[in-house]
Each structure stands twice: as structure tokens, then as C-alpha cells.
C-alpha positions in Angstrom: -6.4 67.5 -26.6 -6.3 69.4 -23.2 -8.4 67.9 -20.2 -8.9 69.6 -17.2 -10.2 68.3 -13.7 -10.8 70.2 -10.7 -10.3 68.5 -7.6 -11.0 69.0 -3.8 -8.5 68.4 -2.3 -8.0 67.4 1.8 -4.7 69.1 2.5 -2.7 72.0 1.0 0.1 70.1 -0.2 -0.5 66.4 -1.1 1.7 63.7 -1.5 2.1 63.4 -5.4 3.9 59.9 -7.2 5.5 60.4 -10.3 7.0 58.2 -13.3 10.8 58.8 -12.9 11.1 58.2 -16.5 8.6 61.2 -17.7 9.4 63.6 -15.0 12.2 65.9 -14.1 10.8 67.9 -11.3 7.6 68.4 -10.0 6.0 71.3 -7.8 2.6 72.3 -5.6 1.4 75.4 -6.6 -1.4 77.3 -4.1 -3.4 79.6 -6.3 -1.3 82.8 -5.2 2.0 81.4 -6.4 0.3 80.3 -9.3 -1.1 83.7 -10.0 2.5 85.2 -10.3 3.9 82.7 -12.0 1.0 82.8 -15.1 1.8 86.7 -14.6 5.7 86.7 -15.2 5.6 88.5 -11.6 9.0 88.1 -10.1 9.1 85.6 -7.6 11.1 85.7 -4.4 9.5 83.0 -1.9 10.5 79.0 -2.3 8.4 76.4 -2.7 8.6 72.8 -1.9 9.3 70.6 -5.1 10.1 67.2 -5.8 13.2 66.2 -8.7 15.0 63.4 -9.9 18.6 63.5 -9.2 21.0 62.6 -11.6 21.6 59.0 -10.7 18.4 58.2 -10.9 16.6 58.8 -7.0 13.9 60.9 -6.1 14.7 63.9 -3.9 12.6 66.4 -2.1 13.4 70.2 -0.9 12.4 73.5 -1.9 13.4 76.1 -5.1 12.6 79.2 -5.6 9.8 79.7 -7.5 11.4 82.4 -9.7 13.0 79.0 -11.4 10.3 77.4 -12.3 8.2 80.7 -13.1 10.6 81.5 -16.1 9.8 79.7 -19.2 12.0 76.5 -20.2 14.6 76.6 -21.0 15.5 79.3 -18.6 19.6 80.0 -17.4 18.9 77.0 -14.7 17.7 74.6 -17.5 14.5 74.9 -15.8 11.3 76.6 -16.0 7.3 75.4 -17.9 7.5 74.1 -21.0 5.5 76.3 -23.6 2.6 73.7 -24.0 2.1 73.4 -20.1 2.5 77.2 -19.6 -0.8 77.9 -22.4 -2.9 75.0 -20.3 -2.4 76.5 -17.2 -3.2 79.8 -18.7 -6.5 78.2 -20.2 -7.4 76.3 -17.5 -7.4 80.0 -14.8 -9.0 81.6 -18.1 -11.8 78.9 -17.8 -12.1 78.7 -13.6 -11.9 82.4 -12.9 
């Protein structure tokens, strides 16, 4: 089962906490860099993402999107997962 909630939300990019344990990386997506992603449009511009390091720590900095727009596994070991990728896709289908 698939839940969607749509949120207001004060600020474009807010602070997110995450479960080490259950999460590689994690990224802020505004709507446009959204739309190219769910469009396979090639992606130039960084944005700021969040990943766990390999001892362990949290770290913050930016990627480029073109990494994460590509579907995992992709030639960085990166990229949506094919589950994640058809939500998002259902969830613009639903809100546009």
C-alpha cells in the first residue's frame, strides 16, 4: 500500500531526520527538479542532499541531480529505486 500526504510547508528546503539504518542518501526536490527527474530529462544543476558516510556519520553537501535522476542502480551505485520512482510518478499523476 502507497500513502500520499501533501504538506505545506514553511520554507523551501526543510530540515529532514533520517534513520541511519534505513537510509543511504536523502534529497529535497522543488517541483521543477522533480519534473525532470520523473521525465528522464538530463540534469545538469546540483542539489543539496544528505548521505551516510561509510563509517557510519551523517554528511551534508550537494550532487548533481543527474545521479539521483538515473534509476538505481545507476554507474554511481545511485539513483530511485523502481518502487519509489512509480510512487512519485503516481503521486504527480494524482496532484497535477
Amino acid at each position: 500500500m502507497v500513502v500520499f500526504y501533501t504538506l505545506r510547508l514553511p520554507c523551501e528546503t526543510p530540515s529532514i531526520a533520517v534513520q541511519k539504518s534505513e537510509v543511504s542518501a536523502f534529497v529535497w526536490l522543488p517541483p521543477e527538479s522533480l519534473r525532470k527527474v520523473l521525465a528522464g530529462e538530463a540534469c545538469e544543476e546540483e542539489i543539496a542532499a544528505g548521505y551516510v558516510q561509510t563509517d557510519g556519520t551523517m554528511a551534508t553537501g550537494k550532487v548533481p541531480l543527474e545521479r539521483i535522476a538515473r534509476p538505481y542502480p545507476n554507474e554511481w551505485k545511485d539513483g530511485l529505486a523502481g518502487g519509489h520512482l512509480k510512487a512519485l510518478r503516481k503521486f504527480v499523476e494524482l496532484h497535477h
